[in-house]
C-alpha positions in Angstrom: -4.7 -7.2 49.4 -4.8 -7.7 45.6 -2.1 -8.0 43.4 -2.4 -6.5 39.8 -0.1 -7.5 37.3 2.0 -4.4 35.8 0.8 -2.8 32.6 2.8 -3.2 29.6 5.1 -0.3 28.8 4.2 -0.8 24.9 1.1 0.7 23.3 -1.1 -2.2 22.0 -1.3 -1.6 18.6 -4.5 -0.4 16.8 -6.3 -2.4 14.0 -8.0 0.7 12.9 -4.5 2.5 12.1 -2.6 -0.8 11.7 -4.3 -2.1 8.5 -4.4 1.2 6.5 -0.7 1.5 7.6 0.0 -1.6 5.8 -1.6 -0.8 2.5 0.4 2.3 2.2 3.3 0.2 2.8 2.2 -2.2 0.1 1.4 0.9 -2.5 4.8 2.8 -1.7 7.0 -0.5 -1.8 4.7 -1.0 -5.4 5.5 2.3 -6.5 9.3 1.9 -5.7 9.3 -1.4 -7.5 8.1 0.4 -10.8 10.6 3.4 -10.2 13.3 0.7 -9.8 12.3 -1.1 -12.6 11.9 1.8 -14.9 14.9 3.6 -14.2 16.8 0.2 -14.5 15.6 -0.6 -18.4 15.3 -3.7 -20.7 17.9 -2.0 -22.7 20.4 -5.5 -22.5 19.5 -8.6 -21.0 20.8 -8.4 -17.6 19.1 -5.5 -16.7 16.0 -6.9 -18.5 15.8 -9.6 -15.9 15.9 -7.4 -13.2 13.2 -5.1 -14.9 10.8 -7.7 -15.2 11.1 -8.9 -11.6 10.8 -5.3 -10.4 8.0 -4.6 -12.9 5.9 -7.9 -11.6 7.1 -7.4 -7.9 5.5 -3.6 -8.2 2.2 -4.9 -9.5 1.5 -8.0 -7.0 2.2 -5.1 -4.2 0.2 -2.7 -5.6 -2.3 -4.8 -5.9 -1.9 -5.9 -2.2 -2.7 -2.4 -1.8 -5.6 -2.4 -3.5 -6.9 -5.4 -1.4 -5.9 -4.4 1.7 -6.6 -0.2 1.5 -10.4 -1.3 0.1 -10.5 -3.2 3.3 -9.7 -0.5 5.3 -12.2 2.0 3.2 -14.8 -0.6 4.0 -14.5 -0.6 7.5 -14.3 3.7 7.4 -17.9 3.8 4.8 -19.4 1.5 8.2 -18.6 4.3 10.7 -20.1 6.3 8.2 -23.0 4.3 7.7 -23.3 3.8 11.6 -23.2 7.7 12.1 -19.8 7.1 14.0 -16.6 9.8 14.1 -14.6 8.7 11.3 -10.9 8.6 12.9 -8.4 10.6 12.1 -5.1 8.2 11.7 -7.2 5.8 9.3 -8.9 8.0 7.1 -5.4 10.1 6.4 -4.2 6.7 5.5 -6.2 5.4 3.6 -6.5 8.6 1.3 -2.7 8.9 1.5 -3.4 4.6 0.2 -5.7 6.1 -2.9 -3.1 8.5 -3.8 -0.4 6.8 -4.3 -2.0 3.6 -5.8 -3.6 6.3 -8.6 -0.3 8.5 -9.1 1.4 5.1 -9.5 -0.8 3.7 -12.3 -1.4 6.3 -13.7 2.7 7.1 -14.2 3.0 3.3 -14.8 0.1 2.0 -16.6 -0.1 -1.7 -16.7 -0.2 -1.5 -20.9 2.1 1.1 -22.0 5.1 2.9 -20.7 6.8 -0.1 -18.5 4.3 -3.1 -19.1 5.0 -5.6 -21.4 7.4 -2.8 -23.5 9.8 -4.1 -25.5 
């Protein structure tokens, strides 16, 4: 008689959904960064410190983002290319990725409103 070992009660997590989960975490942790640092100011300078940590912080994670969520879009345009089923989970995310790295640069361009002002 055969013994099998017992199957793990966790679900194995999915590179597919794992890495466009990431890069919306990178673009919504960006985007919070800029909100932060926008709705703090550079009016005096304590809260200009903070601003320009926040504004910098946002940018490196947005552009994490970037990295990461064109990554992920690769790996979707070779299912595509391979006449695979695009999955669901991944392509949600990685849109959901586009979005909010394009609403956030677009509400916080790099030269304007909160880069470099003041």
């Amino acid at each position: 008689m055969e013994r099998t070992m017992p199957s793990s009660t966790q679900p194995e997590a999915d590179s597919t959904v794992v890495i466009p989960a990431v890069a919306l975490g990178f673009a919504t942790c960006g985007a919070a960064a800029l909100a932060t640092g926008s709705a703090i100011g550079f009016l005096d300078p304590v809260s200009e410190s903070l601003f320009v940590v926040l504004v910098i912080l946002g940018w490196v994670l947005l552009v994490c983002a970037v990295l990461v969520g064109g990554a992920a879009a690769v790996r979707l345009v070779r299912d595509v290319v391979a006449r695979r089923p695009l999955p669901l989970g991944p392509t949600i995310l990685v849109t959901a990725t586009t979005v909010v790295i394009v609403l956030t640069t677009v509400a916080y361009p790099l030269f304007g409103m909160s880069g470099g002002a003041g």
